[in-house]
C-alpha positions as CSV (number, residue, x, y, z in Angstrom):
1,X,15.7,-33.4,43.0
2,X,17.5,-30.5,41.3
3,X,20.4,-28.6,43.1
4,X,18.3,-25.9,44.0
5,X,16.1,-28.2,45.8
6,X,18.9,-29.9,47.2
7,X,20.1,-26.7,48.2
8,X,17.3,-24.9,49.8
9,X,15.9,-28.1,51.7
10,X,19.4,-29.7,53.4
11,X,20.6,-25.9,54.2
12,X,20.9,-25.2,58.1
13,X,23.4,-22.0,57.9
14,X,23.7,-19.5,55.6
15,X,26.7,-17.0,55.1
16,X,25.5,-13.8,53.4
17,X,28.7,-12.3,52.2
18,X,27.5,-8.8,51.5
19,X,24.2,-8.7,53.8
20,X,23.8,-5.0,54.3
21,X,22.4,-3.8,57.5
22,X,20.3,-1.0,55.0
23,X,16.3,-2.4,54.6
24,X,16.4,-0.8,51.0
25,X,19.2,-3.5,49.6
26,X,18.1,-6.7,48.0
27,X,20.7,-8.7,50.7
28,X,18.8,-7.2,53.9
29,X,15.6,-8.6,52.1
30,X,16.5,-11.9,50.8
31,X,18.3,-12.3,54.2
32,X,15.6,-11.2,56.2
33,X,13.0,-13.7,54.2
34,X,15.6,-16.6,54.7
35,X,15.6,-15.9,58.5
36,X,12.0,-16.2,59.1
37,X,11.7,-19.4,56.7
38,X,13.8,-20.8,59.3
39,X,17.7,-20.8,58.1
40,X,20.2,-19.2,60.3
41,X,21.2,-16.4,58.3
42,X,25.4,-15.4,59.4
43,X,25.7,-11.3,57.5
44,X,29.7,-11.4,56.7
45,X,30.4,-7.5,56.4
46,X,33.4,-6.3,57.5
47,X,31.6,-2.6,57.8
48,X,28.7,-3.7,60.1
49,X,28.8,-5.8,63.8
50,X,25.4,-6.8,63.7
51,X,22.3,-7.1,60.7
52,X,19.3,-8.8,61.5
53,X,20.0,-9.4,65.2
54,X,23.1,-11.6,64.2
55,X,26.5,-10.9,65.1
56,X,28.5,-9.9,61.5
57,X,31.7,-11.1,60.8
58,X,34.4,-9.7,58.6
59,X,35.2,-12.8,56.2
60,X,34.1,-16.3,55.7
61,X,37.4,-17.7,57.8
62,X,36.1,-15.7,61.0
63,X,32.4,-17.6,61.2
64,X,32.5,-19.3,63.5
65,X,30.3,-22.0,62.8
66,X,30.2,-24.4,59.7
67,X,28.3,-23.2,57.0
68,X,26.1,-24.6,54.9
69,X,25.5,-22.4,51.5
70,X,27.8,-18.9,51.2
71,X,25.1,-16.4,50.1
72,X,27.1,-13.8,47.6
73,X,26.1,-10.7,46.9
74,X,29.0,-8.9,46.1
75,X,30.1,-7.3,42.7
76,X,31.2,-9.6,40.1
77,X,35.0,-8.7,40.4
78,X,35.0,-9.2,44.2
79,X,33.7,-13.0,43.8
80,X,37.1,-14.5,43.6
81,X,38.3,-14.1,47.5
82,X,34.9,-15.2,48.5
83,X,34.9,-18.7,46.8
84,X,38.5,-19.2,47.9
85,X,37.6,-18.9,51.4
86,X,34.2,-20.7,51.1
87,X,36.3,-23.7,49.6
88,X,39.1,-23.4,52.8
89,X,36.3,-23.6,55.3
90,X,34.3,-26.4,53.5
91,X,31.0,-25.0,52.7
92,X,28.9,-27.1,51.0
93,X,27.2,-24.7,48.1
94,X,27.7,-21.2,46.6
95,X,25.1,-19.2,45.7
96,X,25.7,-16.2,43.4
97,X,22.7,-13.8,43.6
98,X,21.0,-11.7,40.5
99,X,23.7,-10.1,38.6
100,X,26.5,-12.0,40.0
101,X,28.6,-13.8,37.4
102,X,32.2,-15.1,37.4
103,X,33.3,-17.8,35.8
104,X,36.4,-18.3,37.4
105,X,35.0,-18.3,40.6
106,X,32.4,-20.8,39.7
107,X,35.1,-23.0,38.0
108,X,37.4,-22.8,41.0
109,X,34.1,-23.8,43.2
110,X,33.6,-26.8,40.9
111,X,36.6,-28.1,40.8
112,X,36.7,-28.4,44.7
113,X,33.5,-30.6,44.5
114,X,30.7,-27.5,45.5
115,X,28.0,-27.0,43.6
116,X,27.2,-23.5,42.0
117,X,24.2,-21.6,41.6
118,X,24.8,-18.2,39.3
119,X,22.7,-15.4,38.5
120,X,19.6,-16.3,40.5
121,X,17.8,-15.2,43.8
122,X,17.6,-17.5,46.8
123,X,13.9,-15.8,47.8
124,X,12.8,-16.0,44.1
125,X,13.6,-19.8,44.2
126,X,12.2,-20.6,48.0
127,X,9.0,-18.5,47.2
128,X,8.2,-20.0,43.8
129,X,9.3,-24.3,45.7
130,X,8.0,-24.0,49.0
131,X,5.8,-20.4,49.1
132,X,6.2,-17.4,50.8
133,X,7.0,-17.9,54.2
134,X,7.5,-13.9,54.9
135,X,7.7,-10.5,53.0
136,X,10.9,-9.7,52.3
């Protein structure tokens, strides 16, 4: 089993840091397909209370819940801050979606024992394992 695998088959909860409440965005998509393939999606937007009929929250340390995989879609330069905080509350993978590289952050994920997927979509890679299970 690769990572991905690993990934998108032990995953309960997922974090979408970014989700935007706008159906247009590739997050509200992605997210949306992830909630009907049965993963409770958790949108992390400061700007937004609720997307997708879940409550948002305004950083990774306010959820609640423990999270499984932390979602990015962010801009490369804001990656950082997210990592840190996915490491304090102990999630057990980062995702980095299409267009989302940063070394740094990906070292300092490593380093703290989570594994890192950069530069690839979460749909793509559940559609092209398991099938579609919804249109995004």
């Amino acid at each position: 089993m690769d990572i991905i695998d690993e990934i998108l088959t032990t995953t309960k909860v997922i974090a979408v840091v970014g989700l935007s409440p706008r159906r247009n965005r590739a997050s509200h998509g992605v997210a949306k397909y992830l909630q009907y393939a049965g993963y409770r999606i958790i949108p992390v937007n400061p700007n937004v209370e609720e997307v997708l009929g879940e409550k948002s929250y305004p950083d990774l340390r306010t959820v609640p819940v423990p999270v499984d995989l932390v979602d990015i879609f962010r801009r490369p330069d804001a990656v950082v801050p997210v990592v840190k905080q996915a490491i304090e509350i102990g999630a057990r993978y980062i995702w980095m979606q299409d267009g989302v590289v940063n070394e740094e952050a990906a070292r300092l994920a490593r380093r703290a024992g989570i594994p890192v997927v950069m530069e690839n979509c979460t749909f793509r890679e559940h559609v092209s394992r398991f099938g579609p299970k919804a249109s995004a």
